[in-house]
N, C-alpha and C positions, 0 to 999 in steps of 0.2 A: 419789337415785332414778336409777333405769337409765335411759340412752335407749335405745331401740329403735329399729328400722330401719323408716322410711317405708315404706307400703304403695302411697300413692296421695299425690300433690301436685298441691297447685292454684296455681294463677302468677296472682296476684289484680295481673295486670297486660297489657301488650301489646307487638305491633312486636317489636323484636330482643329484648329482654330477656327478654321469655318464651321465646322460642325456644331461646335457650341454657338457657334452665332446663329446658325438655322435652332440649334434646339432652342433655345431663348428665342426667337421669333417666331416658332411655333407655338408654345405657349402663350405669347402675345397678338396669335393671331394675325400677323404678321406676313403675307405673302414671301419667297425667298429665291435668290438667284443665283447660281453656282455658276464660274466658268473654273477650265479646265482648259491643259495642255495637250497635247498628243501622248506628250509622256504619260498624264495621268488620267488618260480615261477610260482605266480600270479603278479610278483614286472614288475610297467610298463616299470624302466628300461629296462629290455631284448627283447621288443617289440619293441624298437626304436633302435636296434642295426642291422647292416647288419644279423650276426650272432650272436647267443644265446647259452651258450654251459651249463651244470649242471655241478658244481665241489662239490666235497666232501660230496656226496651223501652219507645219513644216518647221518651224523651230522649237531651238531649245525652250526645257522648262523657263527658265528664268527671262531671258528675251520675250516669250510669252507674257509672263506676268509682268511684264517693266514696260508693255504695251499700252501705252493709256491713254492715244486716241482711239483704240481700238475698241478697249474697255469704254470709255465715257460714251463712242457711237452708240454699244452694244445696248447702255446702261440707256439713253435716251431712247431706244427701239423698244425696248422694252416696259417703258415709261416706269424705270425708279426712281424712287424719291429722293431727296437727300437734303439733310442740313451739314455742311460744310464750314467748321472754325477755321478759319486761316491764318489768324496773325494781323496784325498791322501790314507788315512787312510783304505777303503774298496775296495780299487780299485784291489788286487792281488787275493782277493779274491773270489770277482765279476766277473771278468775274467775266472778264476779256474769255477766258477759257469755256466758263460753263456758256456764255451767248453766245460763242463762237460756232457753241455745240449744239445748242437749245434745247440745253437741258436744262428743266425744271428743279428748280432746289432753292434753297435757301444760303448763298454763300455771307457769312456775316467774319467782319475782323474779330469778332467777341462778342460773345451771349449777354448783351444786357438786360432780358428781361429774365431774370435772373428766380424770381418768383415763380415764375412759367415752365422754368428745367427745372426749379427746384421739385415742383407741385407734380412733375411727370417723372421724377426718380424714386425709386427703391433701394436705390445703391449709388452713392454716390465716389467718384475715384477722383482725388484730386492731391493737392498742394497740404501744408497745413501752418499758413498764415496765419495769423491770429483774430484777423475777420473771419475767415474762411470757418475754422472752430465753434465759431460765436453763431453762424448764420448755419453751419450747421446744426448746433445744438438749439438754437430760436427755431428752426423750423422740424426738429424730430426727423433728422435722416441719417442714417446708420452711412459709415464711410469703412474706406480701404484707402488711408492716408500715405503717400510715399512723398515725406519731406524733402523740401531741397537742401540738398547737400553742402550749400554754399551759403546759405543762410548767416550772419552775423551771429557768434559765439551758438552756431546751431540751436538758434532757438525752435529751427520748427520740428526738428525733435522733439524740444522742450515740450511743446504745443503738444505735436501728437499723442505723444505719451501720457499727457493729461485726461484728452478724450479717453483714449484708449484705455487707460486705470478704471476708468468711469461705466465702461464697460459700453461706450456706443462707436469703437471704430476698432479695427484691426492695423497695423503701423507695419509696414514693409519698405528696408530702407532702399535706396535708389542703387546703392553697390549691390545688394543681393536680388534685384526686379530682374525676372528673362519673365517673356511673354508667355511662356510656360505656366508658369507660380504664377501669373496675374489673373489666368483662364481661372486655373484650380482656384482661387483664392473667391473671383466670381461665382462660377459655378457654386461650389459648396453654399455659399452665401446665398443664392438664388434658388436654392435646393431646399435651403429650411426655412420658411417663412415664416415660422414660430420662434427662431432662434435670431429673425431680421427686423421682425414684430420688439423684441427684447432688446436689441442695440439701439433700435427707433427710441422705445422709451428709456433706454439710460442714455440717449444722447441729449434728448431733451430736459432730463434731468441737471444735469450740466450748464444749463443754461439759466442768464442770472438778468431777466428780463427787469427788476429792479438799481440795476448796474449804475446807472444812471443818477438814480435818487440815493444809491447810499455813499457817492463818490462825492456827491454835493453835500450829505451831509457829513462825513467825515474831514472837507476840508473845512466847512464852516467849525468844525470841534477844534481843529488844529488853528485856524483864524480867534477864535476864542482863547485859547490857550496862549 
């Protein structure tokens, strides 16, 4: 399945994190939609947003934001867009939930066209697999790799740090990640495009599109021998 290009995004959150989410969506031209609690509507997030809407009026912050037929009504009134990863696990669910809503989106278990996100990223945040590295570096996109931690003799350390030597990803490990340092680490990266341009080409560098043919010919050497 295509992805398409967001029309309208909504930040089903507040404070600084939404904001960078409007300022990246303005610069992508990107429509924007802020809700907000009673508590915070003096909060400057809803001032930097195309639209501002109040949910969960009469309650607390938090009850507020953990409102999510409220949010999804709001989001379908509104008509935002949304592509939605799920999992295996909540995908029949989710489903059930967005027609339930009729809301328009894309609810998918996993992105398989894989070409498609890749081709509409600048940044990519993920895993670091040892495909994941490879498809990276085959297709020249700079990352912010946070390896899983649980990994067999932590190889996607091993992985990350490879890229990242190479100079086309940044490696922040999964004990030191708050959603904090993952903004900043974005931002900054979306800030220099001359410095995003540079990891683009040393990711691609890294890549070893003859893999293939010297792997064959190194075992026919070793067959010979």
């Amino acid at each position: 399945m295509a992805i398409t290009k967001f029309k309208k995004i909504m930040a089903a959150n507040r404070g600084e994190i939404a904001i960078r989410i409007f300022r990246a969506c303005t610069e992508l031209g990107i429509a924007t939609v802020a809700i907000y609690s009673d508590e915070d509507r003096l909060s400057l997030h809803r001032y930097k947003a195309d639209e501002a809407y109040l949910i969960g009026e009469g309650k607390g912050p938090i009850d507020a934001y953990l409102g999510i037929d409220e949010i999804i009504d709001l989001a379908r009134k509104k008509e935002v867009d949304a592509i939605h990863q799920t999992g295996e696990a909540d995908f029949e669910r989710t489903s059930q939930d967005y027609a339930a809503k009729g809301l328009e989106g894309e609810v998918l278990p996993f992105i398989k066209d894989m070409a498609g996100a890749y081709s509409r990223a600048d940044l990519v945040i993920c895993r670091a697999g040892a495909s994941t590295i490879f498809e990276l570096a085959a297709v020249k996109k700079p990352a912010i790799l946070i390896p899983y931690p649980y990994s067999a003799n932590h190889h996607q350390d091993l992985n990350a740090q490879a890229l990242a030597d190479a100079g086309g990803a940044i490696v922040v490990l999964e004990k030191d990640m708050t959603p904090e340092l993952l903004a900043d680490h974005i931002e900054q990266a979306m800030d220099n495009k001359e410095s995003l341009k540079q990891r683009a080409a040393a990711a691609g560098s890294f890549a070893r599109p003859d893999a293939a043919k010297v792997i064959a010919e190194n075992l026919l050497d070793l067959v010979a021998k």
